[in-house]
Structure formats: structure tokens, C-alpha cells
C-alpha positions as CSV (number, residue, x, y, z in Angstrom):
1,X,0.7,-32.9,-58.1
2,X,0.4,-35.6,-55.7
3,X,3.5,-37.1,-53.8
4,X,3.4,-40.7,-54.3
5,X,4.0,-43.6,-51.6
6,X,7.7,-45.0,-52.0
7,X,6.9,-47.4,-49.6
8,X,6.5,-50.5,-51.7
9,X,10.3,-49.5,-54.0
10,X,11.8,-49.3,-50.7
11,X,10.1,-52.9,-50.2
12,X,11.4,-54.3,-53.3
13,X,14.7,-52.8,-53.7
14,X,15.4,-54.5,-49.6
15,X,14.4,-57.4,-51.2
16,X,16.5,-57.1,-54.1
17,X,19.8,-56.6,-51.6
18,X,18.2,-60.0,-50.0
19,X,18.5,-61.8,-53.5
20,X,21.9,-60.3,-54.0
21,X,23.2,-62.1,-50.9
22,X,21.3,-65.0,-51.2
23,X,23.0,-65.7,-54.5
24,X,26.0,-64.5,-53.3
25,X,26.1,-67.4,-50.7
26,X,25.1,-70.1,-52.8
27,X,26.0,-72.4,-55.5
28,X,24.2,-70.6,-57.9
29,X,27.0,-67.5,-57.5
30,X,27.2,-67.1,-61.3
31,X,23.3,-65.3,-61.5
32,X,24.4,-62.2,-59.1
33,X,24.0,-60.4,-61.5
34,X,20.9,-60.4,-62.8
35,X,19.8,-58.8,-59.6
36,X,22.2,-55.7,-59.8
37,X,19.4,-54.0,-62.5
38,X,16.5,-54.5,-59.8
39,X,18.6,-53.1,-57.5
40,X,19.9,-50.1,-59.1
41,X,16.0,-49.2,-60.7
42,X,14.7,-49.7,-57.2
43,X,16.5,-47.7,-55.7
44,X,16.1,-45.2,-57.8
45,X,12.7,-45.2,-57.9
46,X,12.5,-45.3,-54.2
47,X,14.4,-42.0,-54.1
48,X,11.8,-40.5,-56.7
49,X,14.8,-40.3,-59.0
50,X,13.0,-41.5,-62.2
């Protein structure tokens, strides 16, 4: 079995946390949420949990 390159979840799951603030800063405060599930599956998959 071959050990796959995390290197693009870790990518995606810092740019997630980026999102998170960025709506957390700005007038449209009310959709932080809907990057909480990208951030919780990234990470995840970064850490070859699933």
C-alpha cells in the first residue's frame, strides 16, 4: 500500500482556517459556518484519519 501525499489537505484545510476568519471579520458573519464542515473533513483527511 502506498502512502499518499497530504500535502494538498493540509493546503485546503489552511485555506479553510483563512475563510473562517475572513468571514469572521466581515459583514457577511452570518455564513461562518458553512466553512466549519471543510474545515473539520480537511483536517481529517490531512491526518489520514478517513
Amino acid at each position: 500500500m502506498e502512502k499518499k501525499s497530504s500535502v494538498l489537505n493540509w493546503i485546503l484545510f489552511f485555506v479553510s482556517v483563512a475563510a473562517f476568519f475572513v468571514f469572521y471579520f466581515s459583514p457577511l458573519a452570518n455564513y461562518i459556518t458553512a466553512t466549519l464542515p471543510f474545515i473539520c473533513y480537511y483536517l481529517a483527511k490531512a491526518l489520514d484519519l478517513i
